[in-house]
MIDOSE-1310 file (N, C-alpha, C; in nm, 2 decimals, decimal comma, always signed):
residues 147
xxxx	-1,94/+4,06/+2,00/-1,94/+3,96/+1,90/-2,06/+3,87/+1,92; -2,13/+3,85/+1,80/-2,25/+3,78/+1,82/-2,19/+3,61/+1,83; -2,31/+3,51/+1,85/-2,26/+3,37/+1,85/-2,22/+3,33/+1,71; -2,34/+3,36/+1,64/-2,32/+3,31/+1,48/-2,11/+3,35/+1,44
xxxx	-2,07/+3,48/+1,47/-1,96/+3,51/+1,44/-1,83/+3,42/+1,55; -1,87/+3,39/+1,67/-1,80/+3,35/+1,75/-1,75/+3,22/+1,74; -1,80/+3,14/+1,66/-1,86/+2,96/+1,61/-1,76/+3,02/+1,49; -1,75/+3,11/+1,39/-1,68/+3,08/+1,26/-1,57/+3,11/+1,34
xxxx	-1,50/+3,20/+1,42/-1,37/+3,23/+1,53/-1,30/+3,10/+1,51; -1,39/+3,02/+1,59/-1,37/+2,91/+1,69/-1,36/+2,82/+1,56; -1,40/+2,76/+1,47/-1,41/+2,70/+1,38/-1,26/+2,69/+1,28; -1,22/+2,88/+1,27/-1,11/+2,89/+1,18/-1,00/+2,89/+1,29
xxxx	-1,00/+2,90/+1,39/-0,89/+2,91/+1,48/-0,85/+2,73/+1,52; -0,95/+2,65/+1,52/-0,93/+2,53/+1,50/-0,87/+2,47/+1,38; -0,94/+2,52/+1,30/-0,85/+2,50/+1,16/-0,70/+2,52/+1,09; -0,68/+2,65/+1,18/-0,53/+2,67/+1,15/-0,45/+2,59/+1,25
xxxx	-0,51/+2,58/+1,39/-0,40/+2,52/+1,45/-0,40/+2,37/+1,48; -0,47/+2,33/+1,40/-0,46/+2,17/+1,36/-0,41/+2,11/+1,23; -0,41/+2,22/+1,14/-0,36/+2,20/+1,01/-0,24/+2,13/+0,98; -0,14/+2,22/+1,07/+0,02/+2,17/+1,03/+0,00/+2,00/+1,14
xxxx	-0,06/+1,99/+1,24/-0,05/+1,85/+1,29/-0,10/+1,79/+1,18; -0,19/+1,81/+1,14/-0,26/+1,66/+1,01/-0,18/+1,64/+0,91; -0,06/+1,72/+0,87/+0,01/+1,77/+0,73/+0,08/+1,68/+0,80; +0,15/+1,67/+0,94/+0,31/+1,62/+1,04/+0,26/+1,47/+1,00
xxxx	+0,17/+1,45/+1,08/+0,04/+1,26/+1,08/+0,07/+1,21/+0,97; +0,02/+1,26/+0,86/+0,01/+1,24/+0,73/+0,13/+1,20/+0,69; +0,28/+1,30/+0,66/+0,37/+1,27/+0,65/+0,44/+1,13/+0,66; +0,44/+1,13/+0,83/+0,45/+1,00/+0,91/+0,39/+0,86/+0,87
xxxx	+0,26/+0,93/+0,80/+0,12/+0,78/+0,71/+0,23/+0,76/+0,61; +0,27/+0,88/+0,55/+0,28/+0,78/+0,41/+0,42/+0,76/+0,41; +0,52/+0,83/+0,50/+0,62/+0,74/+0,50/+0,65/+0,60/+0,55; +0,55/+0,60/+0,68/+0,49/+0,44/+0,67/+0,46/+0,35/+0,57
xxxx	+0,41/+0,39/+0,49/+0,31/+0,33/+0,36/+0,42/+0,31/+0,28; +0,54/+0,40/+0,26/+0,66/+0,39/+0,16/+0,77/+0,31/+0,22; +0,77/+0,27/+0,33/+0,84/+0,17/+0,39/+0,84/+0,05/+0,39; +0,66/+0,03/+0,41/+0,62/-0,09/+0,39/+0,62/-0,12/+0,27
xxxx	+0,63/-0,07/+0,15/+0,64/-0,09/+0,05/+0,78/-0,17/+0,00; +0,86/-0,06/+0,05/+1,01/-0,11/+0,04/+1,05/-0,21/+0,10; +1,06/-0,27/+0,18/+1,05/-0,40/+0,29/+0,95/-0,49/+0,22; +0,86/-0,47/+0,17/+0,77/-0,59/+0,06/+0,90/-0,64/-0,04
xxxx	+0,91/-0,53/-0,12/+1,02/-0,54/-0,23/+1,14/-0,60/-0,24; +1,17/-0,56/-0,08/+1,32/-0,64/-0,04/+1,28/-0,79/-0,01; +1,18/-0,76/+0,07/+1,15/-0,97/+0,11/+1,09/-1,04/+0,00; +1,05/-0,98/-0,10/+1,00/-1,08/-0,27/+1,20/-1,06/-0,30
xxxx	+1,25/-0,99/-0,33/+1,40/-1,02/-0,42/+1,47/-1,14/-0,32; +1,43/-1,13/-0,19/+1,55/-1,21/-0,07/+1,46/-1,35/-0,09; +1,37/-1,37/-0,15/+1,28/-1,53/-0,17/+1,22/-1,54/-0,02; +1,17/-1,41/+0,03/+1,10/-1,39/+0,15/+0,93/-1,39/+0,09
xxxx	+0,88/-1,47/+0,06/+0,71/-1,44/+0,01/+0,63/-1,40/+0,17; +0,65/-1,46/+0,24/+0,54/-1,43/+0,33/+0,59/-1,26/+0,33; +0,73/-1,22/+0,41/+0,78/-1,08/+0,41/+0,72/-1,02/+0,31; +0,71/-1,05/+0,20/+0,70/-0,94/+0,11/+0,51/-0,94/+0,09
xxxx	+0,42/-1,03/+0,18/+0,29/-1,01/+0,19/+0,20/-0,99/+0,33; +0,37/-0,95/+0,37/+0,35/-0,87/+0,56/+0,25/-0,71/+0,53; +0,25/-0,70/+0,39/+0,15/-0,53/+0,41/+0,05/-0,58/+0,37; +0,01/-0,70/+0,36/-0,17/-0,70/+0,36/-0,22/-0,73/+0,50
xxxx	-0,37/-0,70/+0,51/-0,44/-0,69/+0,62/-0,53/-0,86/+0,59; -0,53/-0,93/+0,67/-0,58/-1,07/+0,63/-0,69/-1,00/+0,58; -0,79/-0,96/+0,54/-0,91/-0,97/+0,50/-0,91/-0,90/+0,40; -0,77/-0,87/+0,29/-0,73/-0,86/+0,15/-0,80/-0,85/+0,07
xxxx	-0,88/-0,82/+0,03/-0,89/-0,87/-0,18/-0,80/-0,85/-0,26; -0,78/-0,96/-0,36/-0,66/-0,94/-0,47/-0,79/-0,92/-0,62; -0,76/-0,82/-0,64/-0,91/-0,87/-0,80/-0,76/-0,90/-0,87; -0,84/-0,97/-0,96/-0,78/-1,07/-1,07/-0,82/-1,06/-1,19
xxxx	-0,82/-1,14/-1,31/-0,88/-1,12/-1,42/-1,06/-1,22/-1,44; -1,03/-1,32/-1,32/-1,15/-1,39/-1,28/-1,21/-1,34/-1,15; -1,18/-1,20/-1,11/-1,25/-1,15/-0,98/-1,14/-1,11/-0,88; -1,23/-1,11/-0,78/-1,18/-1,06/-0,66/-1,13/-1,22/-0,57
xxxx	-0,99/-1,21/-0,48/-0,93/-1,35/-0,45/-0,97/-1,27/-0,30; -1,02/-1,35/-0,17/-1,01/-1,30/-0,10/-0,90/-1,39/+0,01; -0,87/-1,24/+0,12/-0,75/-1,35/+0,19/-0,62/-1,35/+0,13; -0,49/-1,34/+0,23/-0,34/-1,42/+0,22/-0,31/-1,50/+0,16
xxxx	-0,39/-1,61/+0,20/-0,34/-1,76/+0,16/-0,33/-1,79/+0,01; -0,44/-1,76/-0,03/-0,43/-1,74/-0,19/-0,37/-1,65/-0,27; -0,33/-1,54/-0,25/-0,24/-1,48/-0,27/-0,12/-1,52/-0,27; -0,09/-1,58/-0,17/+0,03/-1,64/-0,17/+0,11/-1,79/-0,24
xxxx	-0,03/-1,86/-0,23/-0,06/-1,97/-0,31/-0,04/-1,95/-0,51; -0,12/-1,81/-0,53/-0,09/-1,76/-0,66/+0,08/-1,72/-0,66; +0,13/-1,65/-0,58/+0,25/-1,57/-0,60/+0,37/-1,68/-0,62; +0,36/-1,83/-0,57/+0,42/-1,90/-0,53/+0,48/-1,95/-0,59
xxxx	+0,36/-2,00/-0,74/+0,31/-2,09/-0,79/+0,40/-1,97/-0,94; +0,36/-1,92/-0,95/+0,38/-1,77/-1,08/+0,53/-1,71/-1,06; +0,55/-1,67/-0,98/+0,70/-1,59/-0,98/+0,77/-1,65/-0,85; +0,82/-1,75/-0,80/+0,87/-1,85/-0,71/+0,92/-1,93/-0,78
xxxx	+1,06/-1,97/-0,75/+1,12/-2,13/-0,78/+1,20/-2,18/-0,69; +1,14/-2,31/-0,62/+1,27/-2,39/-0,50/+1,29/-2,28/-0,42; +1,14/-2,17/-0,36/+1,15/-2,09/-0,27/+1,26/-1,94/-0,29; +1,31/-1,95/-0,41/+1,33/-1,81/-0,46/+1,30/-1,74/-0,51
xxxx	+1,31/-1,64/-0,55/+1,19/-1,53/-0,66/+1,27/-1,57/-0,82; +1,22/-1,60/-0,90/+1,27/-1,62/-1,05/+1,25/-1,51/-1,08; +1,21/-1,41/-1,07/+1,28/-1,23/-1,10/+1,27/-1,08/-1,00; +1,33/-1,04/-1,00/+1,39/-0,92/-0,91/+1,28/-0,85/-0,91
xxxx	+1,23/-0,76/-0,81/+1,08/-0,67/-0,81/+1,12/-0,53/-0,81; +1,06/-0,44/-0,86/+1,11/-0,29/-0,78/+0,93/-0,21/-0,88; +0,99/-0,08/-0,79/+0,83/-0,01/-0,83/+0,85/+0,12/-0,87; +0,79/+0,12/-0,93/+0,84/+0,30/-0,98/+0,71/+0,37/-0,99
xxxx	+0,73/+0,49/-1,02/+0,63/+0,62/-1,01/+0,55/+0,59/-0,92; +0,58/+0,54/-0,77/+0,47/+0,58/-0,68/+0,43/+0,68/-0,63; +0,29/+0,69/-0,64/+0,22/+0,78/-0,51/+0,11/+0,72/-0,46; +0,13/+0,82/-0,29/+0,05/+0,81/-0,21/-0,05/+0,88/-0,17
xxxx	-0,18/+0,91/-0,17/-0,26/+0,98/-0,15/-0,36/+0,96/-0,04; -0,39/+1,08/+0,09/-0,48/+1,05/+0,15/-0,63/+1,07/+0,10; -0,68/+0,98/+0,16/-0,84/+0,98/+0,11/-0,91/+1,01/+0,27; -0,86/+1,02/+0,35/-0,95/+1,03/+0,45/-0,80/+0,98/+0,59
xxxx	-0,88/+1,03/+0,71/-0,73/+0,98/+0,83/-0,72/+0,87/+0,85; -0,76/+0,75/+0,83/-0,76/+0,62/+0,84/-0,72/+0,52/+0,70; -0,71/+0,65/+0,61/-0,76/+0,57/+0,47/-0,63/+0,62/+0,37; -0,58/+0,53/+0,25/-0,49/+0,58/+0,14/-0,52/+0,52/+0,06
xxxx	-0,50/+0,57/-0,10/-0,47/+0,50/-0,23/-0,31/+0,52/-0,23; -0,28/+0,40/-0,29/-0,15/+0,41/-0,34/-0,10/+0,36/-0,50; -0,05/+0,44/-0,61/-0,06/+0,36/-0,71/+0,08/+0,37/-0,72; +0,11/+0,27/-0,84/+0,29/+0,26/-0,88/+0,21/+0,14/-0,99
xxxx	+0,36/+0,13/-1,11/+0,41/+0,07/-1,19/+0,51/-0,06/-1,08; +0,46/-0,18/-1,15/+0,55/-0,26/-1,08/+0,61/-0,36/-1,17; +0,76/-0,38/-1,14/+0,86/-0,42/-1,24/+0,89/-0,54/-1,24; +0,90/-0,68/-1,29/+0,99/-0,79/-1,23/+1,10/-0,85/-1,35
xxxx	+1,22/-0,80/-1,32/+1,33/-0,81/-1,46/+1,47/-0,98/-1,39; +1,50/-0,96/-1,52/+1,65/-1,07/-1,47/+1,55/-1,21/-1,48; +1,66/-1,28/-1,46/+1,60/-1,41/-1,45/+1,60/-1,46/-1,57; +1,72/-1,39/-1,67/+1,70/-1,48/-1,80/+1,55/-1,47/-1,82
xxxx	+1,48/-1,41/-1,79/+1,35/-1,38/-1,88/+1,33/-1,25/-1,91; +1,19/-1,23/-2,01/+1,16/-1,10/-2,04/+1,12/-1,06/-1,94; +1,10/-0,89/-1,94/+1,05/-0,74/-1,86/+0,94/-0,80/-1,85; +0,84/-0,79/-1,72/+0,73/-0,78/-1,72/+0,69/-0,68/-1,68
xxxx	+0,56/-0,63/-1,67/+0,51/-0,51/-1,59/+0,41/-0,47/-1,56; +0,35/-0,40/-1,52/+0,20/-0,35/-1,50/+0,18/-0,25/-1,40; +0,07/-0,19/-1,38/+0,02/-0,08/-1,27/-0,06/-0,19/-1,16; +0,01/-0,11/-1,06/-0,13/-0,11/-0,94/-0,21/-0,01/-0,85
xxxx	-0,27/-0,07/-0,79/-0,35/+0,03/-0,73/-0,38/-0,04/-0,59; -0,32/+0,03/-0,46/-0,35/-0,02/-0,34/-0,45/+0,07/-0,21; -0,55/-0,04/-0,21/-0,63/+0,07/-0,07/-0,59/-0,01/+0,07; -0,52/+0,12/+0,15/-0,47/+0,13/+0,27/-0,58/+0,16/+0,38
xxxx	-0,64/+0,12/+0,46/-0,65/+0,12/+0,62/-0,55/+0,16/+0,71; -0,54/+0,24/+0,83/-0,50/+0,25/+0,93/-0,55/+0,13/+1,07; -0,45/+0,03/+1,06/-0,50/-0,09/+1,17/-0,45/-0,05/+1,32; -0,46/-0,17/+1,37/-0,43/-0,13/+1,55/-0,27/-0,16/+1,47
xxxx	-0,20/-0,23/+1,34/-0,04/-0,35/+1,40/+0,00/-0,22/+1,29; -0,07/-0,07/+1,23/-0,01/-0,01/+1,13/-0,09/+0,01/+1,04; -0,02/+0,05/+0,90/-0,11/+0,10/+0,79/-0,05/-0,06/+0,77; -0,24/-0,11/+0,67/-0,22/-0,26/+0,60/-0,30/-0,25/+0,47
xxxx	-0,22/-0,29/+0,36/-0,36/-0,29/+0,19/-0,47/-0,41/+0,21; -0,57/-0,34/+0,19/-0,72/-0,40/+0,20/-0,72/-0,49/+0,06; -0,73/-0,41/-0,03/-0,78/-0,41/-0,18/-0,63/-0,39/-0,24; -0,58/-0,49/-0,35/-0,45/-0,51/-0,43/-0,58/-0,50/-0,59
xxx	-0,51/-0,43/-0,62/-0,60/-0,41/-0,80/-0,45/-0,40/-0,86; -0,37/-0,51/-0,93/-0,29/-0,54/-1,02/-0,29/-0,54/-1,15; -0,21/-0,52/-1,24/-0,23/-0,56/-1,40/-0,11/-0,61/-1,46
Protein backbone atom coordinates (compact mmCIF):
# COMPACT_ATOMS: atom_id res chain seq x y z
CA UNK A 1 0.00 0.00 0.00
CA UNK A 2 1.34 3.16 -1.10
CA UNK A 3 1.38 6.36 1.45
CA UNK A 4 -1.08 8.47 -0.64
CA UNK A 5 -3.60 5.30 0.08
CA UNK A 6 -2.43 4.70 3.69
CA UNK A 7 -3.29 8.64 4.86
CA UNK A 8 -7.03 8.05 3.26
CA UNK A 9 -6.95 4.41 5.65
CA UNK A 10 -5.97 6.35 8.44
CA UNK A 11 -8.17 9.41 7.74
CA UNK A 12 -11.43 7.11 7.21
CA UNK A 13 -10.71 4.85 10.01
CA UNK A 14 -10.48 8.03 12.17
CA UNK A 15 -13.58 9.10 10.98
CA UNK A 16 -15.67 6.23 11.68
CA UNK A 17 -14.34 5.74 15.11
CA UNK A 18 -14.84 9.13 16.31
CA UNK A 19 -18.13 9.73 14.74
CA UNK A 20 -20.47 8.06 17.26
CA UNK A 21 -18.25 10.05 20.18
CA UNK A 22 -19.09 13.48 18.58
CA UNK A 23 -22.90 12.36 17.86
CA UNK A 24 -22.67 11.03 22.32
CA UNK A 25 -20.80 15.07 23.03
CA UNK A 26 -23.17 16.61 21.05
CA UNK A 27 -26.13 14.94 22.57
CA UNK A 28 -24.94 15.73 26.02
CA UNK A 29 -24.38 19.78 24.31
CA UNK A 30 -27.69 20.09 23.59
CA UNK A 31 -29.25 18.52 26.32
CA UNK A 32 -27.33 20.92 28.28
CA UNK A 33 -28.52 23.82 26.14
CA UNK A 34 -32.28 22.31 26.71
CA UNK A 35 -31.87 22.39 30.34
CA UNK A 36 -30.52 25.58 30.62
CA UNK A 37 -33.23 26.73 28.86
CA UNK A 38 -35.79 25.10 31.12
CA UNK A 39 -34.30 26.29 34.44
CA UNK A 40 -34.26 29.99 32.61
CA UNK A 41 -38.11 29.42 32.22
CA UNK A 42 -38.66 28.13 35.55
CA UNK A 43 -36.68 31.05 37.34
CA UNK A 44 -38.64 33.99 35.04
CA UNK A 45 -42.27 32.19 36.21
CA UNK A 46 -40.82 31.75 40.15
CA UNK A 47 -39.93 35.93 39.91
CA UNK A 48 -36.28 34.56 39.80
CA UNK A 49 -34.79 37.30 37.01
CA UNK A 50 -31.28 36.88 37.86
CA UNK A 51 -32.00 32.68 37.60
CA UNK A 52 -33.70 32.93 34.59
CA UNK A 53 -30.41 35.20 33.11
CA UNK A 54 -27.98 32.49 34.60
CA UNK A 55 -27.58 31.25 30.65
CA UNK A 56 -25.93 34.35 29.45
CA UNK A 57 -22.22 34.62 29.37
CA UNK A 58 -21.45 38.29 30.86
CA UNK A 59 -20.20 39.54 27.61
CA UNK A 60 -23.92 39.08 26.03
CA UNK A 61 -25.36 41.04 23.36
CA UNK A 62 -29.13 41.57 23.44
CA UNK A 63 -29.89 43.37 19.72
CA UNK A 64 -32.92 45.30 20.23
CA UNK A 65 -34.90 47.48 18.03
CA UNK A 66 -32.28 50.39 18.77
CA UNK A 67 -29.18 47.93 18.50
CA UNK A 68 -27.16 45.74 20.13
CA UNK A 69 -27.37 46.10 24.49
CA UNK A 70 -24.22 44.83 25.58
CA UNK A 71 -23.81 42.94 28.99
CA UNK A 72 -26.29 41.43 31.96
CA UNK A 73 -26.94 44.33 33.76
CA UNK A 74 -28.99 45.90 31.09
CA UNK A 75 -30.70 43.17 30.23
CA UNK A 76 -31.78 42.84 33.31
CA UNK A 77 -32.44 46.34 33.99
CA UNK A 78 -34.75 46.07 30.63
CA UNK A 79 -36.36 42.74 31.78
CA UNK A 80 -37.17 44.30 35.14
CA UNK A 81 -38.58 47.29 34.22
CA UNK A 82 -41.03 45.45 31.04
CA UNK A 83 -42.21 42.03 32.41
CA UNK A 84 -41.52 42.36 36.42
CA UNK A 85 -43.78 43.70 39.18
CA UNK A 86 -42.83 44.10 43.14
CA UNK A 87 -40.16 41.45 41.91
CA UNK A 88 -42.65 38.98 40.24
CA UNK A 89 -43.03 38.09 36.67
CA UNK A 90 -46.51 39.84 35.46
CA UNK A 91 -46.72 36.89 32.99
CA UNK A 92 -45.83 33.12 32.83
CA UNK A 93 -42.94 32.29 30.16
CA UNK A 94 -42.67 28.99 28.17
CA UNK A 95 -41.06 28.32 24.60
CA UNK A 96 -42.09 26.29 21.95
CA UNK A 97 -40.74 24.85 18.65
CA UNK A 98 -37.22 24.72 19.79
CA UNK A 99 -34.22 23.73 18.11
CA UNK A 100 -30.81 23.19 18.65
CA UNK A 101 -28.24 23.13 16.20
CA UNK A 102 -24.47 22.58 16.14
CA UNK A 103 -22.45 24.94 14.23
CA UNK A 104 -19.11 23.93 15.15
CA UNK A 105 -17.74 21.91 18.88
CA UNK A 106 -17.70 24.88 20.89
CA UNK A 107 -20.46 26.60 19.15
CA UNK A 108 -24.78 26.34 18.80
CA UNK A 109 -27.72 28.27 17.33
CA UNK A 110 -30.69 27.83 19.17
CA UNK A 111 -34.13 29.14 17.94
CA UNK A 112 -37.73 28.87 19.51
CA UNK A 113 -40.94 30.93 19.64
CA UNK A 114 -41.25 32.46 23.05
CA UNK A 115 -44.54 32.89 24.91
CA UNK A 116 -45.56 35.19 27.92
CA UNK A 117 -49.54 34.51 28.72
CA UNK A 118 -51.85 35.07 32.13
CA UNK A 119 -51.60 38.08 33.94
CA UNK A 120 -54.91 39.34 32.98
CA UNK A 121 -53.18 40.49 29.95
CA UNK A 122 -52.94 39.78 26.30
CA UNK A 123 -50.64 36.76 24.54
CA UNK A 124 -47.58 38.09 23.64
CA UNK A 125 -44.91 36.49 21.49
CA UNK A 126 -42.17 36.38 19.26
CA UNK A 127 -39.08 34.28 17.80
CA UNK A 128 -35.67 34.08 19.01
CA UNK A 129 -32.53 33.18 18.07
CA UNK A 130 -29.60 32.29 20.51
CA UNK A 131 -25.72 31.91 19.85
CA UNK A 132 -24.19 29.44 22.29
CA UNK A 133 -20.39 29.15 23.32
CA UNK A 134 -18.91 26.27 25.11
CA UNK A 135 -17.34 28.13 28.49
CA UNK A 136 -14.96 26.77 31.16
CA UNK A 137 -18.78 27.19 33.88
CA UNK A 138 -20.83 25.32 30.57
CA UNK A 139 -22.63 26.10 27.46
CA UNK A 140 -23.57 30.22 27.90
CA UNK A 141 -25.70 32.57 25.03
CA UNK A 142 -23.40 35.16 23.67
CA UNK A 143 -25.82 36.80 21.26
CA UNK A 144 -29.94 36.95 22.36
CA UNK A 145 -31.65 38.19 18.84
CA UNK A 146 -35.45 38.59 20.21
CA UNK A 147 -38.73 39.76 18.56
Amino acid sequence: MNTKHAWRALVLLATIFTAPIALADWAADEAEMRQRLADSTLAFNRGDLPGHLAVYDEGVTFMTKDGPRPGVAPIEKAFREKYFRDGQAIQQLRFEQLAVRRLAPDAALATARWVLSGGDKPEQSGWFTLAWVRTPAGWRVVHDHSS
